[in-house]
C-alpha positions in Angstrom: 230.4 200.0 -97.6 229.2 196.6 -98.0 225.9 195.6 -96.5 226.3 191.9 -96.5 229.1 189.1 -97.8 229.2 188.7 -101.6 227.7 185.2 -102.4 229.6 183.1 -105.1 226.3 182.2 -106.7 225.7 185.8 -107.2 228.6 186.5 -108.6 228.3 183.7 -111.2 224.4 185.0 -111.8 226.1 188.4 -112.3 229.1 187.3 -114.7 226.5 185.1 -117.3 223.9 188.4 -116.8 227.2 190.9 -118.8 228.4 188.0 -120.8 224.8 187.5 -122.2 223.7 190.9 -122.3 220.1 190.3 -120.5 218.5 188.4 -117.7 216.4 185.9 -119.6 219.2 184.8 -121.3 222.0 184.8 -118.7 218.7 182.5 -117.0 219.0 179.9 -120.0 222.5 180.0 -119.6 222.8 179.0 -115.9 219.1 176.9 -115.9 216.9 178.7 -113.9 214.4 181.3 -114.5 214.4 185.1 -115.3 212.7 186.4 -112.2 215.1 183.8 -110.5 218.0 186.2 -111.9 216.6 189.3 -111.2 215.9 188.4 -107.7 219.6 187.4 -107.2 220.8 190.5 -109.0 218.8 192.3 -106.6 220.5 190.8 -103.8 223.7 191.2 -104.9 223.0 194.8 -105.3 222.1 195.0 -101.9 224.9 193.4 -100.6 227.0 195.5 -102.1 225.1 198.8 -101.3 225.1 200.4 -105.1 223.7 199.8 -108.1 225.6 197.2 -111.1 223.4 197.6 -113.9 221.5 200.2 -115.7 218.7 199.1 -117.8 217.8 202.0 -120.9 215.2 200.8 -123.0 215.8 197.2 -123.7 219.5 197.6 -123.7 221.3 196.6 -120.2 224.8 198.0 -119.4 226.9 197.7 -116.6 227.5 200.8 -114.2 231.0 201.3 -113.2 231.0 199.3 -109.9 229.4 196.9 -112.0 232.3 196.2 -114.3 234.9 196.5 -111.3 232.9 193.4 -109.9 232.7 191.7 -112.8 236.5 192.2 -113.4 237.5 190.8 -110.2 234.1 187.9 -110.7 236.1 185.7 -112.7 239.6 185.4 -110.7 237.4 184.9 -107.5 235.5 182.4 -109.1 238.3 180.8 -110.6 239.8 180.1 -107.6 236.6 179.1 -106.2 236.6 176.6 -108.5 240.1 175.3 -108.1 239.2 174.9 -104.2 236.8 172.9 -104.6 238.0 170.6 -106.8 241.0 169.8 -104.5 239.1 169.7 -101.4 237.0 167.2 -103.6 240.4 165.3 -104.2 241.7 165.3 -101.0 238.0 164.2 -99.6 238.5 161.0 -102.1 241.7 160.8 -101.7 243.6 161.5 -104.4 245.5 164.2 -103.0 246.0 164.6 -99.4 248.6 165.2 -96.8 249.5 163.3 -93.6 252.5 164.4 -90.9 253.2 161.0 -88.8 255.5 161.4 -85.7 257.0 157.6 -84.9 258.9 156.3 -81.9 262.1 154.8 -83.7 261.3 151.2 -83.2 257.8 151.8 -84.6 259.2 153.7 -87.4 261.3 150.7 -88.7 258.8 147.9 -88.0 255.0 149.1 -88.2 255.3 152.3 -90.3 257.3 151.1 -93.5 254.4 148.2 -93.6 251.2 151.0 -93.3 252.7 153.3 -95.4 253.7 150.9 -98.9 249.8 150.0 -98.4 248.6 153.4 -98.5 250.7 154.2 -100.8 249.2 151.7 -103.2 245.7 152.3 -102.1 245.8 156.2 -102.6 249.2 157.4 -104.6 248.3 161.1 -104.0 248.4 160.7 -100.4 251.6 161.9 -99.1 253.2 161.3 -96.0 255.9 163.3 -93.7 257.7 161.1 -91.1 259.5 162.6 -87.9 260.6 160.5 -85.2 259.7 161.6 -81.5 259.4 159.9 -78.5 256.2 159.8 -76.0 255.1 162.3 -74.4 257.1 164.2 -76.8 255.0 163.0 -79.7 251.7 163.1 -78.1 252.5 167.3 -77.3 253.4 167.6 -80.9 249.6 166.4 -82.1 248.0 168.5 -79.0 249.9 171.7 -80.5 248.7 170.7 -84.3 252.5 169.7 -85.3 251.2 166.4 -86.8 248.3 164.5 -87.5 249.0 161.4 -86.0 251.4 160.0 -83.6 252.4 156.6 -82.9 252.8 156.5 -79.5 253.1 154.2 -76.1 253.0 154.0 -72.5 253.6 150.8 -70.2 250.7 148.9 -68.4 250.5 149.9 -64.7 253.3 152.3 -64.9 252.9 154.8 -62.5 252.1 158.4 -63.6 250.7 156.7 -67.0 249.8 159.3 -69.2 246.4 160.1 -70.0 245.0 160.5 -73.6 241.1 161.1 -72.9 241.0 164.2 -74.9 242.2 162.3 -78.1 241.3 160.0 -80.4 243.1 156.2 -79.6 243.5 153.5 -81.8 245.2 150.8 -80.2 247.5 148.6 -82.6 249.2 145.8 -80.2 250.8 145.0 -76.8 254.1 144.6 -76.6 256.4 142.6 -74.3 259.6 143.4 -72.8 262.3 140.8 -73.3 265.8 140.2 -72.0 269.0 140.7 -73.5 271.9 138.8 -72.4 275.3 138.2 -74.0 275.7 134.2 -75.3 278.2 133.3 -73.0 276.3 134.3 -70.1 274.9 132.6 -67.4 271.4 132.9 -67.8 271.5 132.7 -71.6 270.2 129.7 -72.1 267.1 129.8 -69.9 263.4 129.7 -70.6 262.4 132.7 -68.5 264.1 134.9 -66.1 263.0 136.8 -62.6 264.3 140.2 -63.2 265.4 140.0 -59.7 268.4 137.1 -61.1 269.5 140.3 -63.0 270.0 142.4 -59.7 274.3 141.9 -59.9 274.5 143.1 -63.6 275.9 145.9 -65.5 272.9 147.2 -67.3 272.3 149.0 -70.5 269.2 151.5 -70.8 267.7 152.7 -74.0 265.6 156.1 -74.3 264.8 158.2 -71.2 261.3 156.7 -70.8 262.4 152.9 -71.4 265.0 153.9 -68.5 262.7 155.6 -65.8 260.5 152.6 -66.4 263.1 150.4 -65.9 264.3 151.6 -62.8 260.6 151.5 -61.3 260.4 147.5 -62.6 263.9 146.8 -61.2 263.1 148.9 -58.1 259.9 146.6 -57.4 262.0 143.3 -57.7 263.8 145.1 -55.0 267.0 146.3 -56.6 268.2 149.5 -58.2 269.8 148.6 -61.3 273.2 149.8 -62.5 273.4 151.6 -65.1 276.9 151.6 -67.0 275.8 153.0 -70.8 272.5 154.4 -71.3 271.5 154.7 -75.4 268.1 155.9 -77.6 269.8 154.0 -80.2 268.4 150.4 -80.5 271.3 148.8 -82.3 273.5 150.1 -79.9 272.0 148.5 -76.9 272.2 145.3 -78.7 275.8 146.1 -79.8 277.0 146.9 -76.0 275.1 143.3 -74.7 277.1 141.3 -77.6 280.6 142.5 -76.4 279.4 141.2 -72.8 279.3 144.6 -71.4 276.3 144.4 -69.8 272.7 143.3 -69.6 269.1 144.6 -71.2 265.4 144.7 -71.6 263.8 145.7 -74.9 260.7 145.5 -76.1 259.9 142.8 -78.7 259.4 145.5 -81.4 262.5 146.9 -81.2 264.5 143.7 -81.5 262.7 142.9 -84.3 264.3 146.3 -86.6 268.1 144.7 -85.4 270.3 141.7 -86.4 271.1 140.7 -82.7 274.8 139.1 -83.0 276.4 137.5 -79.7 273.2 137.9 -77.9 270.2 135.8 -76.6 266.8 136.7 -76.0 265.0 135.3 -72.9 261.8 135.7 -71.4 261.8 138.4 -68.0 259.2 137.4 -65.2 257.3 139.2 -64.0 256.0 139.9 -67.5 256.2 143.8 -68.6 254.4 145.2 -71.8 253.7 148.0 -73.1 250.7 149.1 -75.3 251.3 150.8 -78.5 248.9 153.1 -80.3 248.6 155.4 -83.2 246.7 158.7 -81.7 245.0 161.6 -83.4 243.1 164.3 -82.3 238.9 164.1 -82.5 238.5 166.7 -86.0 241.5 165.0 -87.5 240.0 161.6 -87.1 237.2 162.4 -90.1 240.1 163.5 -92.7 239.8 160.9 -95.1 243.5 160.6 -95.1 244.2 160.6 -91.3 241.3 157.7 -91.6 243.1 155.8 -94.1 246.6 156.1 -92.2 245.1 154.7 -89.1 243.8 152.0 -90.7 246.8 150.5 -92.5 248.8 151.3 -89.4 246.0 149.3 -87.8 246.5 146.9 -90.4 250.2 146.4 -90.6 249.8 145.7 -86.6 247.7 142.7 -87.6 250.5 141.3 -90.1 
């Protein structure tokens, strides 16, 4: 029964002592001392509760548990080795592994930009990309699915969600626009009280975007109607170009579509919403984590 854990460094002392056949020379191999190898010989014996080598004369031999150690020495510290070399690589970043979870109008407009730079800053650096919407997202990093999540949440929503226990970088605010077909009445106007809206057919994007929505329309004192209710960007756009109804976006998602038969106009009172990348605390020292949230950082800037 082992006493204590087996140190590497022993093991390596251990390997050069039956390679070289005596202590003073396994000490020249490894460049330290002879009574610096017998003393870690000695500890390794007593970690391991028996003796390893059996001294007759001036000879040295191994006992059997010796040679079982030794044996199983050199696969151990093989793969010793190779662990530290690619913790090494992934610590300077040529090797390393990211798992981004993007909104879908994020995914098309800030995340191509980040991750072409990373790319050419670090070309081991790989990069998985799922798409999830908030809260969605933000669960997935709390329960270790990714390592960071691009994620937002509307100024002075109510029921805002809080992300105090993570790390936040925030990457720009966003503002809601309108979407109105070209042949409509309001579609050549500098701004627009969402309260002029309160007679249209509307057309919500994702769940969130909608709920939100409602509680903006509701404050302008109207409950919007909803006729077509889509997570798909284009498709919003789509349904306001054959006149079938009105819509707010945000800026960022217009910007990933060709809008055709539409115009865009400015919705009073202003609505934004704050986008962020998010990671947790631990994850925010991983040299690749660090260098994703900067380029996304960066690709917010541009």
């Amino acid at each position: 029964m082992l006493n204590n854990v087996i140190e590497a460094r022993h093991l390596r002392v251990l390997r050069a002592v039956a390679t070289t056949g005596s202590f003073s020379a396994a000490g020249r191999e490894l460049g330290c001392t002879q009574p610096a190898v017998s003393q870690q010989m000695k500890a390794l014996e007593a970690s391991v509760g028996t003796p390893l080598i059996v001294r007759s004369g001036r000879e040295m031999r191994l006992t059997q548990a010796g040679e079982s150690l030794v044996r199983h020495a050199a696969g151990i510290l093989a793969g010793l080795t190779a662990a530290e070399e690619e913790v090494a690589a992934i610590a300077g970043l040529r090797a390393g592994r990211v798992r981004l979870v993007s909104f879908p109008s994020g995914s098309s407009t800030l995340v191509p930009t980040a991750l072409a730079a990373l790319r050419a800053a670090h070309p081991g650096t790989r990069v998985f990309l799922e798409e999830a919407e908030p809260p969605a997202s933000v669960e997935l990093l709390r329960q270790g699915d990714c390592d960071v999540a691009l994620a937002f949440r509307y100024e002075g929503a109510a029921g805002a969600e809080e992300w105090g226990d993570l790390v936040v970088r925030p990457l720009l605010s966003d503002r809601l626009v309108g979407l109105v077909p070209e042949g409509h009445r309001l579609a050549r106007a500098g701004s627009v009280a969402i309260g002029a809206l309160a007679g249209e057919s509307w057309i919500a994007g994702c769940p969130r975007c909608r709920g939100h929505l409602v509680e903006v329309c509701e404050g302008a004192g109207f409950t919007p109607r909803i006729d077509f209710a889509t997570d798909d960007y284009p498709a919003v756009v789509g349904l306001v170009g054959a006149g079938l109804g009105v819509a707010v976006l945000p800026e960022l998602a217009i910007e990933s579509v060709r809008p055709k038969g539409v115009r865009t106009v400015a919705v009073e009172p202003a609505v934004r919403r704050e986008i962020v990348a998010l990671t947790l605390p631990d994850l925010a020292q991983v040299p690749a984590v660090a260098a994703t949230l900067e380029q996304l950082e960066k690709a917010a800037v541009r």
